[in-house]
C-alpha positions as CSV (number, residue, x, y, z in Angstrom):
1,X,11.5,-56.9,4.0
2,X,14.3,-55.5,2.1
3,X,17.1,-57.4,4.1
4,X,14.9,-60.7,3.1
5,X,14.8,-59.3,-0.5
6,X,18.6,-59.0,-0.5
7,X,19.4,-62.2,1.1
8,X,16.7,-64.3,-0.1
9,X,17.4,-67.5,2.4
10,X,15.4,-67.2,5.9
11,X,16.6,-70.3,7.9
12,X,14.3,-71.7,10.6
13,X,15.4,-72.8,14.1
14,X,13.9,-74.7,16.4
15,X,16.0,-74.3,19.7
16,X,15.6,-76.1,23.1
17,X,18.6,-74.0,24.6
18,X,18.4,-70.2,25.0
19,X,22.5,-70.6,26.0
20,X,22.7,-71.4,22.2
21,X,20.7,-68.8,20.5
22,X,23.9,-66.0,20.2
23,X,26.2,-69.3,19.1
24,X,24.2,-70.0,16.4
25,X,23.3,-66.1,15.6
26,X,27.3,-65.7,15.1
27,X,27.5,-68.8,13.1
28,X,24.8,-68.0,10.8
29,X,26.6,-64.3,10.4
30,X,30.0,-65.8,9.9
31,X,28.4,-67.7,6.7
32,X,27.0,-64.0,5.4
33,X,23.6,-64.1,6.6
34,X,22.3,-61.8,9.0
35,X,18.6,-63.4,9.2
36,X,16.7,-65.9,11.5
37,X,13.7,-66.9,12.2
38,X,13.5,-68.8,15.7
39,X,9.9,-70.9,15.8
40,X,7.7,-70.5,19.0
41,X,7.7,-74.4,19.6
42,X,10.1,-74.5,22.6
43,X,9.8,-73.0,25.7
44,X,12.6,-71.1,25.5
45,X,11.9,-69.6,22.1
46,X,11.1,-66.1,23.3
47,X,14.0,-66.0,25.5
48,X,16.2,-66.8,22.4
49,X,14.8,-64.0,21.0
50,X,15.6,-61.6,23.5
51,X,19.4,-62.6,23.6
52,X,19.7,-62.8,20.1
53,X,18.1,-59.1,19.7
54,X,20.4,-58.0,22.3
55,X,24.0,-59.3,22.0
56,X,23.8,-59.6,18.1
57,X,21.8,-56.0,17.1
58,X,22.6,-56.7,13.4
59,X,21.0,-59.4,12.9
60,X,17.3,-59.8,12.0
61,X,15.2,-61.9,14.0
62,X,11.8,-63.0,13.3
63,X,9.4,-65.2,14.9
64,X,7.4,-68.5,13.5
65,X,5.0,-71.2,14.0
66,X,2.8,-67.8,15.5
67,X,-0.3,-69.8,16.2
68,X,-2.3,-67.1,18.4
69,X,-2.2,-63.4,18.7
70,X,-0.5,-63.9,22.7
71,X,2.4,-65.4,20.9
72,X,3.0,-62.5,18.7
73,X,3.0,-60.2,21.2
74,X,5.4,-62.4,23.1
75,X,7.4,-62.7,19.9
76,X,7.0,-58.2,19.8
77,X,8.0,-57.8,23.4
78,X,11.2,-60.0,23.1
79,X,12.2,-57.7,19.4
80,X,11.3,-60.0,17.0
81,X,10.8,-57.4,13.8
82,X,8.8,-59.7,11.8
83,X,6.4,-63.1,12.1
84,X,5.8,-66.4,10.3
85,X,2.4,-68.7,10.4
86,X,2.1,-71.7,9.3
87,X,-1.5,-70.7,7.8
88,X,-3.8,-68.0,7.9
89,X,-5.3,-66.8,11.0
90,X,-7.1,-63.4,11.3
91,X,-6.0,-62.6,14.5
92,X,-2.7,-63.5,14.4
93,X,-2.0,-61.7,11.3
94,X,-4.0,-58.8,13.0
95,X,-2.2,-58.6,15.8
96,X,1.2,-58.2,14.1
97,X,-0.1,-55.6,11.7
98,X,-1.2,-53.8,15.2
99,X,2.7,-53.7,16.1
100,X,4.0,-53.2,12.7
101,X,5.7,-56.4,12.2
102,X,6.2,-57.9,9.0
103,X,3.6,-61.0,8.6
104,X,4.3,-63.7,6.2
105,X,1.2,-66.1,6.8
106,X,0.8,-69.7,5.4
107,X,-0.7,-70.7,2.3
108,X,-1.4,-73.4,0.0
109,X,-4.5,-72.8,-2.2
110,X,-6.1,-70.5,-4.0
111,X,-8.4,-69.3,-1.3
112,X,-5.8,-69.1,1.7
113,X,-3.9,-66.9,-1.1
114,X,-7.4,-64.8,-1.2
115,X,-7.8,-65.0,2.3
116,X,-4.5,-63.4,3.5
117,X,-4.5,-60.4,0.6
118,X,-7.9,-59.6,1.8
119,X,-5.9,-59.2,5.0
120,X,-3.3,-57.2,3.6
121,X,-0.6,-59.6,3.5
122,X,2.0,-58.8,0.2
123,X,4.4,-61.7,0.9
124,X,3.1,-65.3,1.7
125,X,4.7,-68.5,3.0
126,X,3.8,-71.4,0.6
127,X,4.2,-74.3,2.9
128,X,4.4,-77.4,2.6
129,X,6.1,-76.4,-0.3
130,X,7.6,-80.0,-1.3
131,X,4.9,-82.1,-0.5
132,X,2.3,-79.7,-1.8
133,X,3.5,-80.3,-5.2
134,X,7.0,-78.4,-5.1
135,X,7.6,-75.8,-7.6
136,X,5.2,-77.1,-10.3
137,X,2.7,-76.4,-7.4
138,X,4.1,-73.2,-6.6
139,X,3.6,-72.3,-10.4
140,X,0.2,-73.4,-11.2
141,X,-1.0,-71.3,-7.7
142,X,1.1,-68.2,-8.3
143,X,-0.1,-67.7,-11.9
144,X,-3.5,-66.4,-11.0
145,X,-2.4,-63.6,-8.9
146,X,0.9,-62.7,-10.8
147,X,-0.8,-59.4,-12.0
148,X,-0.8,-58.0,-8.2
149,X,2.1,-57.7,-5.6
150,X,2.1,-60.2,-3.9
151,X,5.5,-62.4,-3.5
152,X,5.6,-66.2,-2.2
153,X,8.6,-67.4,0.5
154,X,8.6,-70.7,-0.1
155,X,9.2,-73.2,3.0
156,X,8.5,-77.7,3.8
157,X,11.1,-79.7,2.0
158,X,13.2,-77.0,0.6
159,X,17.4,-77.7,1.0
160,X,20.7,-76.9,-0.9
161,X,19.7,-79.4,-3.3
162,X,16.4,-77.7,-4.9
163,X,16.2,-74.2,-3.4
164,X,17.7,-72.8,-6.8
165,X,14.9,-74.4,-8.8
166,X,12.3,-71.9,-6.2
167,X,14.5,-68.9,-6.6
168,X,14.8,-68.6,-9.7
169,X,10.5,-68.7,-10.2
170,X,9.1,-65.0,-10.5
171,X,7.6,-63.7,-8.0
172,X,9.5,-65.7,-5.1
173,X,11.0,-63.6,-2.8
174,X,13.1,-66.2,-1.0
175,X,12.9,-69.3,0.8
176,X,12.8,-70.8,4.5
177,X,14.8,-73.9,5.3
178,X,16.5,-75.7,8.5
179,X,19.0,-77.6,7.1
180,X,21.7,-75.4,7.4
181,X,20.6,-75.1,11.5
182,X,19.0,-78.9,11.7
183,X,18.7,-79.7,15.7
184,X,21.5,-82.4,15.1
185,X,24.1,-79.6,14.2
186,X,22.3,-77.5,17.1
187,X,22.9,-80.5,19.6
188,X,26.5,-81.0,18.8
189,X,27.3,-77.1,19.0
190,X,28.4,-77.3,15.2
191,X,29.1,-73.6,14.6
192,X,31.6,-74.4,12.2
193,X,29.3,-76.1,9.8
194,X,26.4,-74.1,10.2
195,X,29.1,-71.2,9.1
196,X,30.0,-73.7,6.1
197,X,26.1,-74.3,5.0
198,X,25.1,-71.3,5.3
199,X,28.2,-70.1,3.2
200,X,26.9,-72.5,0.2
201,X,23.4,-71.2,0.4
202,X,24.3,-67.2,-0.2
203,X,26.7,-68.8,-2.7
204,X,23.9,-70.4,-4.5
205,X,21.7,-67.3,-4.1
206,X,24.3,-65.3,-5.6
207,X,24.4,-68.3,-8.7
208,X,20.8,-67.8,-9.3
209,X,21.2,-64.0,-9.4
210,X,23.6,-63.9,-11.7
């Protein structure tokens, strides 16, 4: 968690080409971050993470959309170090404690925020984040809980555009997006310009740190 901490910016790929997978790791490190998380919606998302892991050591690799516990051990098995859900599901949060990964489950209200620190969970994924109300949402549901440790990752909507405005909110530890790593840059083997978003993301974490 303390590579997320320092970079704050997690960005989310969804890749239909294992051959890809180091490309993109390499791109995403030439722009300054060393961080991905690659989403279990494609066959060969596991496989992606077992290259990645492999030829590109530094980098941190973490697995989303984990919708059953089989997946995170998949997700384990192939090095992924830490796991994303979409909401929050018992089992699949259990089963990633069981391997000591990192598990940042989903949640949108009051009760899925109850739900996953009853589970142990410090940092949460508010998602969708934009169409859930954006930060004013984020806000209103964080205030109740801002006297315990818990941190939010906000993710659904978020871009270069309005990711300062989430940053710069206490107790938000950093954000997921995929515009830097869309499938339309992916497609066209863009490693340049994934280099070039990503490069104005860390610049406007560094901004808002200032």
């Amino acid at each position: 968690m303390n590579r997320i901490l320092e970079k704050r910016v997690i960005p989310v790929v969804t890749i239909g080409d294992s051959e890809l997978a180091v490309p993109l790791g390499q791109a995403l490190i030439d722009g300054g971050l060393d961080i991905v998380e690659i989403a279990f919606r494609t066959p060969c998302a596991e496989e992606s993470i077992r290259r990645l892991v492999a030829e590109l050591p530094q980098m941190l690799v973490g697995a989303g959309t984990m919708l059953e516990a089989d997946e995170v051990r998949r997700a384990h098995d192939a090095g992924a170090r830490f796991a994303v859900s979409p909401g929050t599901n018992r089992e699949v949060v259990e089963a990633a404690n069981e391997r000591d990964m990192l598990m940042i489950p989903g949640v949108a209200t009051p009760s899925e925020v109850e739900r996953a620190l009853g589970l142990g969970c410090k940092f949460l994924k508010f998602f969708p984040a934009e169409p859930s109300g954006g930060v004013s949402m984020l806000r209103a549901l964080a205030a109740p809980y801002a006297h315990t440790d818990i941190q939010f990752i906000p993710t659904g909507g978020i871009n270069a555009r309005n990711m300062g405005e989430y940053l710069v909110e206490p107790g938000v530890a950093a954000i997921c997006g995929s515009w830097m790593v869309n499938k339309a840059l992916l497609a066209g083997q863009q490693w340049a310009d994934i280099s070039e978003f990503t490069r104005g993301a860390m610049t406007i974490v560094q901004t808002v740190g200032a």
